[in-house]
C-alpha positions as CSV (number, residue, x, y, z in Angstrom):
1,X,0.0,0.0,0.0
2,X,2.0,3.5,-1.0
3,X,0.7,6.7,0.2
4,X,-1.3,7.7,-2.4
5,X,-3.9,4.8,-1.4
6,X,-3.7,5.4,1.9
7,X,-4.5,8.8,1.4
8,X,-7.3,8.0,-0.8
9,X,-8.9,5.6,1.6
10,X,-9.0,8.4,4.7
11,X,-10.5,10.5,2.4
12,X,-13.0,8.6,1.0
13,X,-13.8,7.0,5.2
14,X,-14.3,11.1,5.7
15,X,-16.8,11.4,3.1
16,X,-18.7,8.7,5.0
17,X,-18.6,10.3,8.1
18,X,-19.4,13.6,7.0
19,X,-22.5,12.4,5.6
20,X,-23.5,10.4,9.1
21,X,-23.0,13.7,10.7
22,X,-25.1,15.8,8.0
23,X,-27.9,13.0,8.4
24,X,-28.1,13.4,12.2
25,X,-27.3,17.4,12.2
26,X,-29.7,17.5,9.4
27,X,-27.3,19.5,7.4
28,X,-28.3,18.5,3.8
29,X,-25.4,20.5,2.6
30,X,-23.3,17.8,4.4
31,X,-24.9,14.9,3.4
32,X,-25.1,16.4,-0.5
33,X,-21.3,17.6,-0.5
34,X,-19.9,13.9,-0.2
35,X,-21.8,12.9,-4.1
36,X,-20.6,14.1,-7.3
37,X,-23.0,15.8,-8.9
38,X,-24.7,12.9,-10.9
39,X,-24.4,10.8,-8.5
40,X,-27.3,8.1,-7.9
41,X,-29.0,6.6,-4.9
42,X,-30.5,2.8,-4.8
43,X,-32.6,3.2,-1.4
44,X,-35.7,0.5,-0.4
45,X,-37.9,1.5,-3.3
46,X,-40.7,2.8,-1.1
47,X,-37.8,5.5,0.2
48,X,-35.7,7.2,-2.8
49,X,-34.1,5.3,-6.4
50,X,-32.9,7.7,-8.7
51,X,-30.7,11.4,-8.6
52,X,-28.7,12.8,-5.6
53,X,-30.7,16.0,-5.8
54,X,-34.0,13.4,-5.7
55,X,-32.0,12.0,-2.3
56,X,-31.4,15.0,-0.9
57,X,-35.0,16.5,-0.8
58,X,-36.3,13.5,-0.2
59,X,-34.1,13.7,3.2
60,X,-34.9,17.3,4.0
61,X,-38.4,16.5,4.2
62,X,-37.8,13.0,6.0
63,X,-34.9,13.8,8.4
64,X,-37.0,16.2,10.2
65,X,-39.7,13.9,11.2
66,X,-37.7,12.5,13.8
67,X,-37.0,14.1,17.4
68,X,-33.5,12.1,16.8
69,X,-31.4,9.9,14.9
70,X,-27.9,8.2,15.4
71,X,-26.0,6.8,12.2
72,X,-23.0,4.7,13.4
73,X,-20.6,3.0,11.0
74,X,-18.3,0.1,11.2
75,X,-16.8,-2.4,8.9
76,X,-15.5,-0.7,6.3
77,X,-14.1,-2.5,3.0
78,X,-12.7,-0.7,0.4
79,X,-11.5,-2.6,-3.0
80,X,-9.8,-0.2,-5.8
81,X,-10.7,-0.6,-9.4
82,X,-7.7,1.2,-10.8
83,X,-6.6,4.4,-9.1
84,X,-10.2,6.4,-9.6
85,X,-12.5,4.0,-8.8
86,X,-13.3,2.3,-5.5
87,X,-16.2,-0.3,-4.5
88,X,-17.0,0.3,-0.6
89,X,-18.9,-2.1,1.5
90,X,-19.7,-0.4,5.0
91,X,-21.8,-2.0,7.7
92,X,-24.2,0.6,9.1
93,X,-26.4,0.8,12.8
94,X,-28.8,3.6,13.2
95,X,-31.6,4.4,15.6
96,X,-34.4,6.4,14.6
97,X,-37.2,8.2,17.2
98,X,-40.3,9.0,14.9
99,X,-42.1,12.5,15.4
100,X,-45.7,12.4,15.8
101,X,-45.8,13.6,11.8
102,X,-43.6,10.0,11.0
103,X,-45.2,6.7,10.6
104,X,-43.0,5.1,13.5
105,X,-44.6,8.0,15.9
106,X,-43.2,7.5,19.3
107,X,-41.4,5.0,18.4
108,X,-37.5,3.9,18.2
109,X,-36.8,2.1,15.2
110,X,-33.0,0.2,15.1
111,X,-31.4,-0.5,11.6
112,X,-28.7,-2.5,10.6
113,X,-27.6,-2.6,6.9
114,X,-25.1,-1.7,4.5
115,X,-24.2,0.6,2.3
116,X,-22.7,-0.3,-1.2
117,X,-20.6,2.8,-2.7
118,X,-18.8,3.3,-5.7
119,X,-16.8,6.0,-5.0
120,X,-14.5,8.0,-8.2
121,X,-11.6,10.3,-7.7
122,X,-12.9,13.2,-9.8
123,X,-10.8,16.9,-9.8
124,X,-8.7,15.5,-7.4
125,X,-11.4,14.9,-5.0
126,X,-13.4,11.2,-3.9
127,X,-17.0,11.2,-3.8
128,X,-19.8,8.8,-4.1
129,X,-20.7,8.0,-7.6
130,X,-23.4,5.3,-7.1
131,X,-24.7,4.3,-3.2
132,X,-27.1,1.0,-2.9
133,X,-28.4,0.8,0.6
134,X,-28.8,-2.8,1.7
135,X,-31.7,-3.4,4.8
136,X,-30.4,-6.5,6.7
137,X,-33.3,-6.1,9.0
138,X,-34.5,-3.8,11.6
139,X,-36.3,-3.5,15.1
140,X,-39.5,-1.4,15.9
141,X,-38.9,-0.9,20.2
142,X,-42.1,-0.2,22.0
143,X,-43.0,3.3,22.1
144,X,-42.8,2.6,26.0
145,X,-39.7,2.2,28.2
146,X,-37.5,4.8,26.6
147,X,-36.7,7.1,29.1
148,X,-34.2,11.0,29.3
149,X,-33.8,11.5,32.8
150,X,-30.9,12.9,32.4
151,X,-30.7,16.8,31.7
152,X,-28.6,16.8,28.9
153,X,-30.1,13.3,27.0
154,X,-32.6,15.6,25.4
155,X,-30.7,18.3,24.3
156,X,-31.5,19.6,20.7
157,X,-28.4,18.8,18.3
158,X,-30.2,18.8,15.1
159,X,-31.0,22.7,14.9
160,X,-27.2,23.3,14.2
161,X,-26.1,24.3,17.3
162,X,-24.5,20.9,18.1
163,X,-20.9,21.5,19.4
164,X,-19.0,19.4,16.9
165,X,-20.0,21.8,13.7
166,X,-17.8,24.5,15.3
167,X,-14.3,23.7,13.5
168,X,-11.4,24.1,15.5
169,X,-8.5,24.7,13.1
170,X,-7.3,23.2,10.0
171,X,-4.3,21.1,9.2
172,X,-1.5,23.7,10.0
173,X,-3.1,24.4,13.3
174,X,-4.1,27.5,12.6
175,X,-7.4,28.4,14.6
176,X,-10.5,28.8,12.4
177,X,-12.8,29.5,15.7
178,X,-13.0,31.7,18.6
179,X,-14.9,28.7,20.6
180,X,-12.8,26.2,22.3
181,X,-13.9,22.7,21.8
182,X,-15.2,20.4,22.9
């Protein structure tokens, strides 16, 4: 493995964060910044196939809905194709808490799944080309037996006020913020 592949596969495991972040900070701009333009998204069928722009209004009406949401990754695979191209396989947990306005109203609703990228170095840059989202299977938990009793469990992080959107500096160190953090 030389450097340029190693650099190439941190980049392309930040794109997938970035885009767990913008799902749970609602921050479309986030989640649309880590496709290339013509990028297209293979969801369930009865959520989104088709453009990125399709995929990202259909999340800015649908992230909303839920009082919270928590997208963590895991296994991570990634297989080159050539030095532009790159097939990903990354497992994927993520809890959802429906609004009243969602179908799961009340209710917590656990995913575990995959999602299948091709990522392409484009301008120097790795995005998602193509991403097929596999659903191994979920779990609806009763609306009952969840419980915040702690005073920060409910705090609001999806209105972009959520500490870890402040930057703190950029590679050289220099500051970029006047907030510490965390």
């Amino acid at each position: 493995m030389n450097l340029e592949e190693l650099g190439a596969r941190a980049e392309i495991h930040d794109a997938l964060l970035r885009y767990c972040r913008g799902l749970d900070r609602v921050d479309m701009g986030l989640v649309r910044g880590v496709f290339h333009p013509d990028a297209w998204v293979q969801f369930p069928e009865s959520l989104h196939v088709g453009s990125v722009d399709g995929f990202v209004a259909f999340l800015s009406g649908e992230m909303p809905r839920f009082v919270r949401t928590m997208h963590s990754l895991s296994n991570s695979l990634i297989e080159f194709d050539g030095p532009h191209v790159a097939h990903v396989e990354t497992y994927l947990q993520a809890q959802h808490q429906g609004t009243e306005a969602h179908q799961w109203a009340g209710e917590n609703v656990k995913l575990w799944a995959r999602y299948l990228d091709r990522f392409e170095q484009r301008d120097g840059g790795w995005l998602i080309a193509r991403r097929r989202l596999v659903v191994d299977w979920m779990y609806r938990y009763p609306k009952d037996g969840w419980f915040d009793d702690h005073p920060d469990a409910s705090g609001d992080s999806r209105n972009g006020s959520d500490p870890s959107l402040e930057s703190v500096a950029g590679f050289s160190g220099t500051p970029v913020s006047r907030k510490e953090w965390p």
